[in-house]
Biopython code that builds the backbone (N, CA, C, O; Angstrom):
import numpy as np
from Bio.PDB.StructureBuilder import StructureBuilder

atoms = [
    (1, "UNK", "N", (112.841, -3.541, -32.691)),
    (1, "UNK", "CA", (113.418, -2.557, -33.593)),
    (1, "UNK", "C", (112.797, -2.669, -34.980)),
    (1, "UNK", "O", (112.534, -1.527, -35.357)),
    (2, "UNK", "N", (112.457, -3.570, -35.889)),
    (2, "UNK", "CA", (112.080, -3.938, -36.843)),
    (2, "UNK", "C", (110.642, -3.093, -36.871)),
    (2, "UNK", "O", (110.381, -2.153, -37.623)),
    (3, "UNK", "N", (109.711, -3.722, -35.770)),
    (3, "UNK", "CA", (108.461, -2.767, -35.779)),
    (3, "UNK", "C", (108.389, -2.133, -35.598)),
    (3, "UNK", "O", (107.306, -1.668, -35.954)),
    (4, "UNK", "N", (109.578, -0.875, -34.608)),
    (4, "UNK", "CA", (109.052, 0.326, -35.031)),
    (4, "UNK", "C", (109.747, 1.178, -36.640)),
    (4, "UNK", "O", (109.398, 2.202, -37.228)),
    (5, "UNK", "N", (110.762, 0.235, -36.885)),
    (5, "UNK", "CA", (110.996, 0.581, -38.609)),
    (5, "UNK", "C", (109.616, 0.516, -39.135)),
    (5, "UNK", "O", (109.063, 1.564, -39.469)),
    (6, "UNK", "N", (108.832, -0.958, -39.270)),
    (6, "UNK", "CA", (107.888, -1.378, -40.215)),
    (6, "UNK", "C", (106.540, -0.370, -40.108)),
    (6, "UNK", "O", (105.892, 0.077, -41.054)),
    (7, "UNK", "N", (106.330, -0.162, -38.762)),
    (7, "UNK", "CA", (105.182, 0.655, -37.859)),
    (7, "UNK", "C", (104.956, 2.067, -39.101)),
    (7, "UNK", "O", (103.864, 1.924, -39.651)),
    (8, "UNK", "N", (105.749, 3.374, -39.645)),
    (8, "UNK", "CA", (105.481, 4.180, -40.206)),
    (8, "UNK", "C", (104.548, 3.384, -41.472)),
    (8, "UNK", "O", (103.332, 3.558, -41.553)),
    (9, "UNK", "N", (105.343, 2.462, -42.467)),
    (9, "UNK", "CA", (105.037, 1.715, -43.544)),
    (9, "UNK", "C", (103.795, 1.286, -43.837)),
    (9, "UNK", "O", (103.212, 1.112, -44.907)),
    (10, "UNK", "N", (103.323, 1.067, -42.108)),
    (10, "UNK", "CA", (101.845, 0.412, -41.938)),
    (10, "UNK", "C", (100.923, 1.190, -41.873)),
    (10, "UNK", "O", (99.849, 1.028, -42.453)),
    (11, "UNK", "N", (101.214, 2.141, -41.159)),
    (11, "UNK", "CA", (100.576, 3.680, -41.138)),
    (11, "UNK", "C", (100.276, 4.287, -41.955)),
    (11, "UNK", "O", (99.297, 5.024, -41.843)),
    (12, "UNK", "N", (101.175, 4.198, -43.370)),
    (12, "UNK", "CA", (100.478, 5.021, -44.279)),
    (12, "UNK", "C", (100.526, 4.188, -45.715)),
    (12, "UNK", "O", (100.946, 4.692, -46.756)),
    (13, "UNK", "N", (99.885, 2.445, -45.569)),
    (13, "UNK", "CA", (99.800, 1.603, -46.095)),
    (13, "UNK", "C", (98.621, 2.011, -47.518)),
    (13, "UNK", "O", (98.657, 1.927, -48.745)),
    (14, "UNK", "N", (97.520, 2.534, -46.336)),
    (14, "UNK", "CA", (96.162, 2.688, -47.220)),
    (14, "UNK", "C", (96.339, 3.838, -48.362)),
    (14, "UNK", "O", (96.006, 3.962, -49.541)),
    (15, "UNK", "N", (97.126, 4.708, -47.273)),
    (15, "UNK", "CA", (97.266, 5.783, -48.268)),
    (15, "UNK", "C", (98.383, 6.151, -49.759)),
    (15, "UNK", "O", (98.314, 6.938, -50.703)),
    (16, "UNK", "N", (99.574, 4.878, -49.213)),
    (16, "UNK", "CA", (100.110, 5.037, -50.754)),
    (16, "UNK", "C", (99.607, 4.167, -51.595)),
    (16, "UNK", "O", (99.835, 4.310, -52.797)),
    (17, "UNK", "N", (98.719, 2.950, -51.063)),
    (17, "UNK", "CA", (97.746, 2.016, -52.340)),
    (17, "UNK", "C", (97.216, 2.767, -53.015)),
    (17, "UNK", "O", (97.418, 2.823, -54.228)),
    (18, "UNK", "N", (96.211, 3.711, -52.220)),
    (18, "UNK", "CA", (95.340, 4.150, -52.856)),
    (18, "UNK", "C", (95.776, 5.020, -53.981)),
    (18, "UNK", "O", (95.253, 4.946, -55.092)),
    (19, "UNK", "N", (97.122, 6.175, -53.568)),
    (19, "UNK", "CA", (97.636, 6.920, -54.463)),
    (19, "UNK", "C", (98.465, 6.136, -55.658)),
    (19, "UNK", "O", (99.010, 6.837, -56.511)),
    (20, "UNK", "N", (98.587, 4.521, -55.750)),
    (20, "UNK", "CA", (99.180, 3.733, -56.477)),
    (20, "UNK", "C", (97.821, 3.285, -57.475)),
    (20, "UNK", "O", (97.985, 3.202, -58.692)),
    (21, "UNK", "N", (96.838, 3.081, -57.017)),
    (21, "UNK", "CA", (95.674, 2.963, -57.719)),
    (21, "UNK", "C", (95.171, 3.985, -58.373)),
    (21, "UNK", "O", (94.678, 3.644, -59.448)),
    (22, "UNK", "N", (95.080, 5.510, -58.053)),
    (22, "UNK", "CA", (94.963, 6.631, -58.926)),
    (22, "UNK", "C", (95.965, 6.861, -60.091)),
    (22, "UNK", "O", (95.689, 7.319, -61.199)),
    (23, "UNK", "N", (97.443, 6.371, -59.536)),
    (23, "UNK", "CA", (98.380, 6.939, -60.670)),
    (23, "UNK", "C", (98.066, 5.542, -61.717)),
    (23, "UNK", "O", (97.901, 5.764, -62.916)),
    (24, "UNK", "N", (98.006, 4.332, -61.274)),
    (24, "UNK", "CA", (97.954, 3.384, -62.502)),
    (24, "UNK", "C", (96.543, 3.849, -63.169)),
    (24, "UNK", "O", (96.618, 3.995, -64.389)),
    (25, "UNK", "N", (95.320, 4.097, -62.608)),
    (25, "UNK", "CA", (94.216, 4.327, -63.559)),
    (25, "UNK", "C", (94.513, 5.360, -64.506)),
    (25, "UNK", "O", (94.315, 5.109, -65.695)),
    (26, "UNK", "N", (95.024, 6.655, -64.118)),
    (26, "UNK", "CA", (95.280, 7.871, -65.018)),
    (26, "UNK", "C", (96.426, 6.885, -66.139)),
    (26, "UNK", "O", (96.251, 6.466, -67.284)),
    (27, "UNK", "N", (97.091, 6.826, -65.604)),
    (27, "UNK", "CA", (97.955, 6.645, -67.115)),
    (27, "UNK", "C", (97.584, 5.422, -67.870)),
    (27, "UNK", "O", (98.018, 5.227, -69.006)),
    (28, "UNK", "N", (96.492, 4.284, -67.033)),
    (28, "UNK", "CA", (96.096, 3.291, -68.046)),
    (28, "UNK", "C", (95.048, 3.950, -68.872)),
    (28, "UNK", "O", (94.766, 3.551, -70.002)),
    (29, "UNK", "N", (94.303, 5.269, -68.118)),
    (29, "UNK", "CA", (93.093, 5.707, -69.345)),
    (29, "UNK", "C", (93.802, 6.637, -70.021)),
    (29, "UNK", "O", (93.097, 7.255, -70.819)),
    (30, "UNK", "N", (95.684, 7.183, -69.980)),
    (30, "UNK", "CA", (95.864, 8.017, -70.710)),
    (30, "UNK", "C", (96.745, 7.164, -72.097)),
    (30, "UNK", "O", (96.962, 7.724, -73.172)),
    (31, "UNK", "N", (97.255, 5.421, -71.707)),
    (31, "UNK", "CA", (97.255, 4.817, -72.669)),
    (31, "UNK", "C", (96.313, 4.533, -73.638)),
    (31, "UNK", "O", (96.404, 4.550, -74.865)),
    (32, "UNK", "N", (95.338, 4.253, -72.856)),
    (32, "UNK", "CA", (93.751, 3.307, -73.488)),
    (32, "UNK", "C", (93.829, 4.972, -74.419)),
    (32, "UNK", "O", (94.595, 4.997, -75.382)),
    (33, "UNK", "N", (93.255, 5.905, -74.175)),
    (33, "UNK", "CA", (93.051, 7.170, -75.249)),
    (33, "UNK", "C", (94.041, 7.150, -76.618)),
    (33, "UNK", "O", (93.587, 7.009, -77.754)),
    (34, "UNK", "N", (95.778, 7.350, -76.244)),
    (34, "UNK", "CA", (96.532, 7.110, -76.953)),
    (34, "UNK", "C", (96.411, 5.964, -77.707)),
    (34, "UNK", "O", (96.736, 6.200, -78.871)),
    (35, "UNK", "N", (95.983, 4.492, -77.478)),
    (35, "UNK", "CA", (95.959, 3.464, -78.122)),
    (35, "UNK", "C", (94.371, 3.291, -79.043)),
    (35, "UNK", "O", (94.348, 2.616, -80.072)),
    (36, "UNK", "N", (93.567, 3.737, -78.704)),
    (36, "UNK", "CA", (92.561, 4.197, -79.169)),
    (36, "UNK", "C", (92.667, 5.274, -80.428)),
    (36, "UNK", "O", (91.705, 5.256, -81.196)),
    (37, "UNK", "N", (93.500, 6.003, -80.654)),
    (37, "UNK", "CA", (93.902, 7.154, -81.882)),
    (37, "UNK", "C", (94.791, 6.277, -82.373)),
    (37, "UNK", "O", (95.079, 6.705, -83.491)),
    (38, "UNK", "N", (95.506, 5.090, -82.119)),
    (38, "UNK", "CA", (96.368, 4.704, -82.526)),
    (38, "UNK", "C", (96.089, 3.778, -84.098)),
    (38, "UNK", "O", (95.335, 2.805, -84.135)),
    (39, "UNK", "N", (96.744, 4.228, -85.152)),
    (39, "UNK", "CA", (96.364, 3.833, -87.015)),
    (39, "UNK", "C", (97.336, 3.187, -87.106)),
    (39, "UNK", "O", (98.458, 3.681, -87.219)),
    (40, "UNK", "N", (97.033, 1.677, -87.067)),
    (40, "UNK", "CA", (98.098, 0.639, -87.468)),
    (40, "UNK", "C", (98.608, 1.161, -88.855)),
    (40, "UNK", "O", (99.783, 1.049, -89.205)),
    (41, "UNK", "N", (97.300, 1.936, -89.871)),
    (41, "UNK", "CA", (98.248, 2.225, -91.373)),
    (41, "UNK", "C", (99.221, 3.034, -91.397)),
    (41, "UNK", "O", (99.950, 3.012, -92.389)),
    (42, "UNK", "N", (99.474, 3.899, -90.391)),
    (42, "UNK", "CA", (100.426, 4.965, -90.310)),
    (42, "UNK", "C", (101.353, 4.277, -90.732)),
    (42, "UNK", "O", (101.292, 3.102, -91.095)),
    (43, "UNK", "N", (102.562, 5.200, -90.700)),
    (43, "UNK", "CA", (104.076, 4.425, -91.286)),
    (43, "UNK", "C", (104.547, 4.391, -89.997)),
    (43, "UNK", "O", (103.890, 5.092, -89.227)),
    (44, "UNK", "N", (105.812, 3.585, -89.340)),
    (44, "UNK", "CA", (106.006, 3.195, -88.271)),
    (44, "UNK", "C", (106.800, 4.803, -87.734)),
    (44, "UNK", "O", (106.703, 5.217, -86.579)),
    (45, "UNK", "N", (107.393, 5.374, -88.597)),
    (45, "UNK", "CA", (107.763, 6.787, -87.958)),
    (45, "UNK", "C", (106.522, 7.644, -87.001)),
    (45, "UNK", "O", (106.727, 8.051, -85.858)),
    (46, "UNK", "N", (105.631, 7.752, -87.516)),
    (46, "UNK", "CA", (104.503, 8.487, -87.359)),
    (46, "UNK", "C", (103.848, 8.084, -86.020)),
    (46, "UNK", "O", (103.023, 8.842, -85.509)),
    (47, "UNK", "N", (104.166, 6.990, -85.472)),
    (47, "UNK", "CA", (104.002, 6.183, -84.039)),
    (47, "UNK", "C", (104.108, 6.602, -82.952)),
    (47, "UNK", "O", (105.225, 6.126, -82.754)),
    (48, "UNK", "N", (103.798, 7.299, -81.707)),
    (48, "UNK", "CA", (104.634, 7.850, -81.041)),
    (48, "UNK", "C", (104.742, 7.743, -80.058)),
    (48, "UNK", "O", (103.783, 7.486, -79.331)),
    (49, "UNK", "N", (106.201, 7.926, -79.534)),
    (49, "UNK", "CA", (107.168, 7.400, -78.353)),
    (49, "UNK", "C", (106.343, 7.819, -77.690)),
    (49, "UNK", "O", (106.189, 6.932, -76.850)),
    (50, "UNK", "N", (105.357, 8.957, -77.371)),
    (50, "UNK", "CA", (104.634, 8.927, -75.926)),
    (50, "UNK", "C", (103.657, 7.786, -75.817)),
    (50, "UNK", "O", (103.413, 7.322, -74.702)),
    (51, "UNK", "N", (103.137, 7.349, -76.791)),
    (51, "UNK", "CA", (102.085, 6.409, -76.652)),
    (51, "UNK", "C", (102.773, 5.082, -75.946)),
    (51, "UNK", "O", (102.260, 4.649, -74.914)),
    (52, "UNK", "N", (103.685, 4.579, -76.386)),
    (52, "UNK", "CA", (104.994, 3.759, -75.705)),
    (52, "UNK", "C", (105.421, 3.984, -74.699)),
    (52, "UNK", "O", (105.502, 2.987, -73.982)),
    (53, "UNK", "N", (105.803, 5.007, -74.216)),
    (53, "UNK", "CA", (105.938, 5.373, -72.651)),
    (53, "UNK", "C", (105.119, 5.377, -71.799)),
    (53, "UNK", "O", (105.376, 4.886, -70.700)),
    (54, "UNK", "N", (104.105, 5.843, -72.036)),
    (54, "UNK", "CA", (102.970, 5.815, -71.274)),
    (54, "UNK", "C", (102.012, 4.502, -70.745)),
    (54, "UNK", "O", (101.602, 4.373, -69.591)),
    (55, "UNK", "N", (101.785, 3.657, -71.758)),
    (55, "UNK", "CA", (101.904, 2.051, -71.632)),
    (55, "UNK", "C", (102.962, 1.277, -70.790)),
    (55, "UNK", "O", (102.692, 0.198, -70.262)),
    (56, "UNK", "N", (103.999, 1.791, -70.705)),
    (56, "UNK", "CA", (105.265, 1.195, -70.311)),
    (56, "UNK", "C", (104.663, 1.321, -68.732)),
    (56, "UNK", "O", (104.380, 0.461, -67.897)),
    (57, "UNK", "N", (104.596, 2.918, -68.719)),
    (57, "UNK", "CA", (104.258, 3.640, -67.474)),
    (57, "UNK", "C", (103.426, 2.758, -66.327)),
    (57, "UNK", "O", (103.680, 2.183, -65.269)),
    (58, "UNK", "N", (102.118, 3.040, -67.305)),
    (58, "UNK", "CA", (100.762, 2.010, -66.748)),
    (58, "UNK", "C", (101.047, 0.508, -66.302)),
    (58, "UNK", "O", (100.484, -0.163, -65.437)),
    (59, "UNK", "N", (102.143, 0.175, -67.200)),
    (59, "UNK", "CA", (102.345, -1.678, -66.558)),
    (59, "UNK", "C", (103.193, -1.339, -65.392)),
    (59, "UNK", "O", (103.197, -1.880, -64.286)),
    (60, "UNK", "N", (103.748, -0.578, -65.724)),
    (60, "UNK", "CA", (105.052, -0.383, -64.416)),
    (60, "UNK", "C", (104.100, 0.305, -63.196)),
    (60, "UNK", "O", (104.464, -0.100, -62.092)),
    (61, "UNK", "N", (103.451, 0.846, -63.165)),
    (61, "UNK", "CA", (102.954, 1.180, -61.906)),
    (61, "UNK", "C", (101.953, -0.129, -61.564)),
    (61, "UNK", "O", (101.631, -0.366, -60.400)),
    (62, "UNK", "N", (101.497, -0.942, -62.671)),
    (62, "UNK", "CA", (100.268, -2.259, -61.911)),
    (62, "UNK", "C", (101.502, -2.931, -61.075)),
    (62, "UNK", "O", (101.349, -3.363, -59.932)),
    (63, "UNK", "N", (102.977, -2.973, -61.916)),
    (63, "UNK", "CA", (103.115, -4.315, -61.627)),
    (63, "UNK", "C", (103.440, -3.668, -59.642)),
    (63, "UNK", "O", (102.958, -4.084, -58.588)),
    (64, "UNK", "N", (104.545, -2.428, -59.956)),
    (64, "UNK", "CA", (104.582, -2.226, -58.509)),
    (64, "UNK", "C", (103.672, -1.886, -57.340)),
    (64, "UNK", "O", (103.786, -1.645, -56.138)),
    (65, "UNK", "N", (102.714, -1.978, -58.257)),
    (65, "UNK", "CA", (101.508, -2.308, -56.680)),
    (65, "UNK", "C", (101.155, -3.941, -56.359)),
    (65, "UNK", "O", (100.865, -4.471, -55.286)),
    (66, "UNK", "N", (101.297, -4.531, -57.729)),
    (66, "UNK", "CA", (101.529, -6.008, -57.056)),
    (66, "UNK", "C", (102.777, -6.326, -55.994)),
    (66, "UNK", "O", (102.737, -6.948, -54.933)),
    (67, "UNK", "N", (103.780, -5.747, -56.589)),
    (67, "UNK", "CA", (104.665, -5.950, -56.015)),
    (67, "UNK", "C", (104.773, -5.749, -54.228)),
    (67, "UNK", "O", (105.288, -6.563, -53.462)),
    (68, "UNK", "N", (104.200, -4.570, -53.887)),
    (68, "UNK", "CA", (103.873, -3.724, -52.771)),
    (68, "UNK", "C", (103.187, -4.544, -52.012)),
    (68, "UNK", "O", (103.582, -4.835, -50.883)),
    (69, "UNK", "N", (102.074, -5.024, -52.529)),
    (69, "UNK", "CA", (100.862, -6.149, -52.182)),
    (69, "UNK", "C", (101.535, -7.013, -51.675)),
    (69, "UNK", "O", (101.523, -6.763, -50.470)),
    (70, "UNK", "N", (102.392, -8.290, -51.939)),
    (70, "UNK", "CA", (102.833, -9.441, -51.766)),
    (70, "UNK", "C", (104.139, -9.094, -50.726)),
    (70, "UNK", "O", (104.662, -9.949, -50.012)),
    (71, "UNK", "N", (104.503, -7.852, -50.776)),
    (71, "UNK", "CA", (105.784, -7.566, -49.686)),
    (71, "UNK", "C", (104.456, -7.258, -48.678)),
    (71, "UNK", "O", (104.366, -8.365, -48.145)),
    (72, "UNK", "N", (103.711, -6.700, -48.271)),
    (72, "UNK", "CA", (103.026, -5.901, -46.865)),
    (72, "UNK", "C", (102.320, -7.493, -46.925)),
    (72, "UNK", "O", (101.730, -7.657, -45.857)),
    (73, "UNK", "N", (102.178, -8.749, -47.834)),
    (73, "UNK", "CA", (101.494, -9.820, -47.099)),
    (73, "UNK", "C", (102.959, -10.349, -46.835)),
    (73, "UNK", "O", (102.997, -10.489, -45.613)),
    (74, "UNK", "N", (104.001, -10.660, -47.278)),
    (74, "UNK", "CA", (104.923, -11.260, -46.664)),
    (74, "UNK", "C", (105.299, -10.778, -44.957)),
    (74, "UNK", "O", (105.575, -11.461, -43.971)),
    (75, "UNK", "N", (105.163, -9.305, -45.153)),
    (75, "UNK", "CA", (105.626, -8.571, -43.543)),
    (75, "UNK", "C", (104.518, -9.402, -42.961)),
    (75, "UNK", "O", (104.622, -10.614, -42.773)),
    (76, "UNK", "N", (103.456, -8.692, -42.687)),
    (76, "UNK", "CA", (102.026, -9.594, -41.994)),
    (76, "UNK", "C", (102.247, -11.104, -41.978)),
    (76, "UNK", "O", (101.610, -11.672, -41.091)),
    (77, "UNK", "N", (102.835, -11.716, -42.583)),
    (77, "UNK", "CA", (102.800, -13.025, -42.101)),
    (77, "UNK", "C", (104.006, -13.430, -41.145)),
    (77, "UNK", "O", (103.934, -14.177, -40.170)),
    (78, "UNK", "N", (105.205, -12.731, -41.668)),
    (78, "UNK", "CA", (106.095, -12.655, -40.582)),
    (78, "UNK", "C", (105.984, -11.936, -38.940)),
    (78, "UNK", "O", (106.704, -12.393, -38.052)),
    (79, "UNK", "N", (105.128, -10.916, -38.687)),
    (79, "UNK", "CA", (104.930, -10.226, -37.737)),
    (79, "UNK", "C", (104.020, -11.233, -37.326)),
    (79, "UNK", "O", (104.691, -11.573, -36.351)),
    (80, "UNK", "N", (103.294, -11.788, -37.290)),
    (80, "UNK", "CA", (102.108, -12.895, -36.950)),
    (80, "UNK", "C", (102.928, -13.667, -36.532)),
    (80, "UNK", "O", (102.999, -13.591, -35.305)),
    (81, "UNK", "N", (104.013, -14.837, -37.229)),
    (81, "UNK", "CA", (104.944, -15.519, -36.743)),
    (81, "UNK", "C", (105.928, -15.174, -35.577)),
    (81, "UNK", "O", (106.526, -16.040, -34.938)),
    (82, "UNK", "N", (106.046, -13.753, -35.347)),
    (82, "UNK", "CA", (106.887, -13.695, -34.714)),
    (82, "UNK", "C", (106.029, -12.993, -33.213)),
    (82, "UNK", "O", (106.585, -12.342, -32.328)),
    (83, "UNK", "N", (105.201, -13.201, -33.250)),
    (83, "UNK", "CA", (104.270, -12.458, -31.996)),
    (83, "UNK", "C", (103.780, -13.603, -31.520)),
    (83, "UNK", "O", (103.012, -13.594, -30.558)),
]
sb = StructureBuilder()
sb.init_structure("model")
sb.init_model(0)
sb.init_chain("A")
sb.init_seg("    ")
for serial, (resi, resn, name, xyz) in enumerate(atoms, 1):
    if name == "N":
        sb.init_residue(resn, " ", resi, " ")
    sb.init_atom(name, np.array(xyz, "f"), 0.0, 1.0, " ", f" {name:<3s}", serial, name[0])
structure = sb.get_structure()
């Protein structure tokens, strides 16, 4: 029962990495741009919350593809163990 839960997950493994690797590059080159215009002399009003979100964005999508990574090696090592 488990594998045929896990079985879809595996199936379309490559394809949500990969779409996890497109969305972290876009918003890390749409931070890197924003942080790049970014004038420490400005006054701290003048700063802006998108540039902050968007950074936020970019870590939050690396970290959940690490995250993703270390769960599909935890499954694989359990399915190995258990076969």
């Amino acid at each position: 029962m488990k594998l045929d839960f896990i079985g879809p997950v595996f199936r379309n493994r490559d394809t949500l990495v990969s779409e996890m690797d497109l969305m972290h590059l876009m918003l890390t080159k749409e931070a890197a741009d924003l942080t790049e215009s970014y004038d420490p002399e400005k006054p701290v009003e003048d700063k802006t919350l998108e540039q902050a979100c968007l950074i936020q964005l970019a870590l939050t999508a690396y970290w959940a593809q690490n995250a993703l990574s270390t769960l599909w090696e935890t499954i694989d090592e359990r399915i190995e163990v258990e076969s």
